[in-house]
C-alpha positions as a Markdown table, in Angstrom:
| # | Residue | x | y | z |
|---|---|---|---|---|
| 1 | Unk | 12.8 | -27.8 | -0.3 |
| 2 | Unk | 13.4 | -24.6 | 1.4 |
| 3 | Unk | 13.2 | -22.6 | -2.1 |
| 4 | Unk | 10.2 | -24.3 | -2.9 |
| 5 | Unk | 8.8 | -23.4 | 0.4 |
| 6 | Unk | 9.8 | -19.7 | -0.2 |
| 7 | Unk | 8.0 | -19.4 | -3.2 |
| 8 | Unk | 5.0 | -20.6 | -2.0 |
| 9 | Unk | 5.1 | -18.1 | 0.9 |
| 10 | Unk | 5.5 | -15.3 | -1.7 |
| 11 | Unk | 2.9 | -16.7 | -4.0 |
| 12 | Unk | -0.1 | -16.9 | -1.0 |
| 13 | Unk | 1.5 | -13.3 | 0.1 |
| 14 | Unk | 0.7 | -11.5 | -3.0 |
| 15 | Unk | -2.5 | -13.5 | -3.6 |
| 16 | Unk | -3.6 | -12.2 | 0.0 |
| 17 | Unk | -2.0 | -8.8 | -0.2 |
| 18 | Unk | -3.7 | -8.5 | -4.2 |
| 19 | Unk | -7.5 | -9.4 | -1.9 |
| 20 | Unk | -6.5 | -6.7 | 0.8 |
| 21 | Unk | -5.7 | -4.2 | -1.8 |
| 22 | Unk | -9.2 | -4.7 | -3.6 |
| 23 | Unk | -11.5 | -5.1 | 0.0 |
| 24 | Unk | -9.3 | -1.3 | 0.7 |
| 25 | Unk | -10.8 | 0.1 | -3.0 |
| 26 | Unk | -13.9 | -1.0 | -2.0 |
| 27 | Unk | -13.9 | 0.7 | 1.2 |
| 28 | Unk | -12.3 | 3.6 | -0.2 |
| 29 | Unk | -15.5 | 3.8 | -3.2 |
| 30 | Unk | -17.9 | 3.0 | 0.1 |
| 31 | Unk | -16.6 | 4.7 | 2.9 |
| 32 | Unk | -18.7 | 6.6 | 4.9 |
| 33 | Unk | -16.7 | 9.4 | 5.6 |
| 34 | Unk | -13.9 | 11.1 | 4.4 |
| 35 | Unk | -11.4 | 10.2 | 7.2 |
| 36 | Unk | -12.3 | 6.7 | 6.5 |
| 37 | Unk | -11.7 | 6.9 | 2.9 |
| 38 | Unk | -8.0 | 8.3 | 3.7 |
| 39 | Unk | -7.5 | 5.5 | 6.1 |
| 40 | Unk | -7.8 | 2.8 | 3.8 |
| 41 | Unk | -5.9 | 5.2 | 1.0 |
| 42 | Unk | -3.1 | 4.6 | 3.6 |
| 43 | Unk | -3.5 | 0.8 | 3.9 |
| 44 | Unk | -3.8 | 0.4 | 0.3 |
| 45 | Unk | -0.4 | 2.5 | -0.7 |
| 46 | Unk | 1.2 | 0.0 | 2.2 |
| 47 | Unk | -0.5 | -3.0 | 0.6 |
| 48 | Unk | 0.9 | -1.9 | -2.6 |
| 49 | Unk | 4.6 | -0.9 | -1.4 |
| 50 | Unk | 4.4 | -4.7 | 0.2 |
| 51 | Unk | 3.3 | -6.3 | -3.0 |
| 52 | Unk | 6.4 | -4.8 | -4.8 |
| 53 | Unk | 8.8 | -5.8 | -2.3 |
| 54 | Unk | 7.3 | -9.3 | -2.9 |
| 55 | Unk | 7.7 | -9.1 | -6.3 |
| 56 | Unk | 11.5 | -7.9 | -5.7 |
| 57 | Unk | 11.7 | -11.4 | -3.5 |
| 58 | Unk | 10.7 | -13.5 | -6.2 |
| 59 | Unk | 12.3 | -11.9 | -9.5 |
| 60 | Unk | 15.6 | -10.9 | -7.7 |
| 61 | Unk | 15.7 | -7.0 | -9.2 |
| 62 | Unk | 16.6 | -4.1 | -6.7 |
| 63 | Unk | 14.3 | -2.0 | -8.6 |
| 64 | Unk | 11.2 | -2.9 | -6.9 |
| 65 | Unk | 12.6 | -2.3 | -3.3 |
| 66 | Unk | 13.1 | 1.3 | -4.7 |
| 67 | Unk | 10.0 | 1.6 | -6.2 |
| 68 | Unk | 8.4 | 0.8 | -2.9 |
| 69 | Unk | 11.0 | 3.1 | -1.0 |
| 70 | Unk | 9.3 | 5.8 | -3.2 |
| 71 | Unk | 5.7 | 4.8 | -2.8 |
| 72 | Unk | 6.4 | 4.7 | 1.1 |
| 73 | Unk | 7.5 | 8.4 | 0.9 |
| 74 | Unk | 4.9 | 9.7 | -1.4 |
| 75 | Unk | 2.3 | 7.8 | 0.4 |
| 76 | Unk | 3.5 | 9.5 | 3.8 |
| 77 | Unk | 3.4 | 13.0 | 2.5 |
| 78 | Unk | 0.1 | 12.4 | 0.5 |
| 79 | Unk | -1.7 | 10.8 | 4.1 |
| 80 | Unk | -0.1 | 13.8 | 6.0 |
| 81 | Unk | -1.1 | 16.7 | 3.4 |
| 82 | Unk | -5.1 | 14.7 | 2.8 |
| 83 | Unk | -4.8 | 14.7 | 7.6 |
| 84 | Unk | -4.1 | 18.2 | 7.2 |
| 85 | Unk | -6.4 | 19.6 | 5.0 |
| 86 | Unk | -9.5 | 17.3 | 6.6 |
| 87 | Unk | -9.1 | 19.0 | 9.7 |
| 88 | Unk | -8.4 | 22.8 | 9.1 |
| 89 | Unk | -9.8 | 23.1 | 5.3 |
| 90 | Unk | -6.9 | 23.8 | 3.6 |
| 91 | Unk | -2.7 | 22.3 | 3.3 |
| 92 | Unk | -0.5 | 25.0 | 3.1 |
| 93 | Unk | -1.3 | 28.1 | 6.2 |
């Protein structure tokens, strides 16, 4: 029962995180400014690091939980660096 249960719960998960991702594209192709386009850049890299670390819960494999320790750090750096250069003009002083 309670594995059944758990699979269902991962299942709805990605389905809703797999929506979210698409609803952050559109906004990102939409957007009416530039901040707003880097806002939902950020939600959709954490939309995406949570639908690997679902798809580590339902296959088993450690590999996806470092996958989405990677996309956490790239997608930091890249948020920080796109901050950086919106408000002065330009990433490295």
């Amino acid at each position: 029962m309670s594995a059944t249960l758990l699979g269902a719960a991962v299942t709805i998960s990605q389905l809703m995180l797999v929506t979210a991702m698409g609803l952050y594209m559109t906004h990102m192709v939409r957007g009416p400014r530039a901040q707003d386009r880097v806002v939902a850049l950020d939600a959709c890299y954490v939309s995406a690091m949570l639908l690997l670390i679902t798809l580590g819960m339902r296959t088993g494999s450690t590999l996806y939980f470092e996958a989405s320790a990677i996309i956490a750090l790239l997608g930091f750096a890249s948020t920080v660096a796109l901050a950086k250069f919106l408000m002065r003009g330009e990433v490295i002083e």
